[in-house]
N, C-alpha and C positions, 0 to 999 in steps of 0.2 A: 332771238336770244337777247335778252335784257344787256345793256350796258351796265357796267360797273364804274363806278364812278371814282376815284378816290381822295379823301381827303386833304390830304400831306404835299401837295405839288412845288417839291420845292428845288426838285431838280439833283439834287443829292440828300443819301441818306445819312449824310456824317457833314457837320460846318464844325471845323476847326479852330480853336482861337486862342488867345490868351484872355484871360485865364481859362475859359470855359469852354470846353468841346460839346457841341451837341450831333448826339446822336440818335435816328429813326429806327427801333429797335423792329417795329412792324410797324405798316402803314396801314391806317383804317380805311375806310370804303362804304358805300351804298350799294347796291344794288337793286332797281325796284322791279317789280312785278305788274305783271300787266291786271293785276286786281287792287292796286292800290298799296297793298303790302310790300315790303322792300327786307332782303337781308344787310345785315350790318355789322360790323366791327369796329371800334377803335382804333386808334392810334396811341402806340404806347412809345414813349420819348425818354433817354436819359438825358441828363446834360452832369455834366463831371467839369471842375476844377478846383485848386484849393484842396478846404476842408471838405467841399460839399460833393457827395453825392446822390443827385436827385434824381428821383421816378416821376416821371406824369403818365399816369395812370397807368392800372397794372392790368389791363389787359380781361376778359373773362377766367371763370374757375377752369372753363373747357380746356384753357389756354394754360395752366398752370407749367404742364412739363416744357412749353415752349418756352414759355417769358424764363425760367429757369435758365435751358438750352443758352439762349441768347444774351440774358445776364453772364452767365460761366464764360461765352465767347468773347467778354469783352473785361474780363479778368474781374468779375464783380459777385459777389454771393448777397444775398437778401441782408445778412448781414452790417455789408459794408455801406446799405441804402442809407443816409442820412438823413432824406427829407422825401416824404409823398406827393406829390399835389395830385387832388382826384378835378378832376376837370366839373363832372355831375356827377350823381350817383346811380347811374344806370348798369349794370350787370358787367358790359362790356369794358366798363370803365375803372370798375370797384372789386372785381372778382376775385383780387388776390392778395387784397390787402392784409390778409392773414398771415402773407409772408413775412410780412416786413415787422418787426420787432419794435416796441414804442421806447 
């Protein structure tokens, strides 16, 4: 069985602050295969304080109802996203940026 590897070690998935809260809405990952191939996902991150509220990266499209889910749980609609940052433009990273409103 492959190890999974994951990205985000950061020991908790909320750092509280002033101003700014960051929160790990899901944690990305590796997992490779014994062919050289690996599965993979992002890491999708808010951070909220102030005026701002910011998405780094939105996850895959696969992912749409989840990054939703999880947004609603932390009192946030696509709407209320102030700022995107896409990390690169790979699927996993970009796949939902249709949510979010320019």
């Amino acid at each position: 069985i492959p190890q999974r590897i994951w990205t985000s070690p950061l020991g908790s998935q909320e750092i509280s602050g002033s101003p700014y809260t960051l929160k790990v809405l899901w944690e990305g990952y590796h997992t490779p295969h014994p062919d050289g191939t690996f599965h993979a996902d992002g890491t999708v991150t808010l951070l909220r304080g102030g005026a701002l509220t910011l998405l780094v990266d939105t996850g895959g499209p696969w992912d749409k109802p989840r990054l939703l889910r999880l947004l609603a749980n932390e009192g946030v609609s696509p709407h209320d996203v102030t700022h995107v940052i896409c990390t690169h433009g790979h699927s996993d990273h970009v796949g939902n940026l249709n949510l979010f409103p320019l």
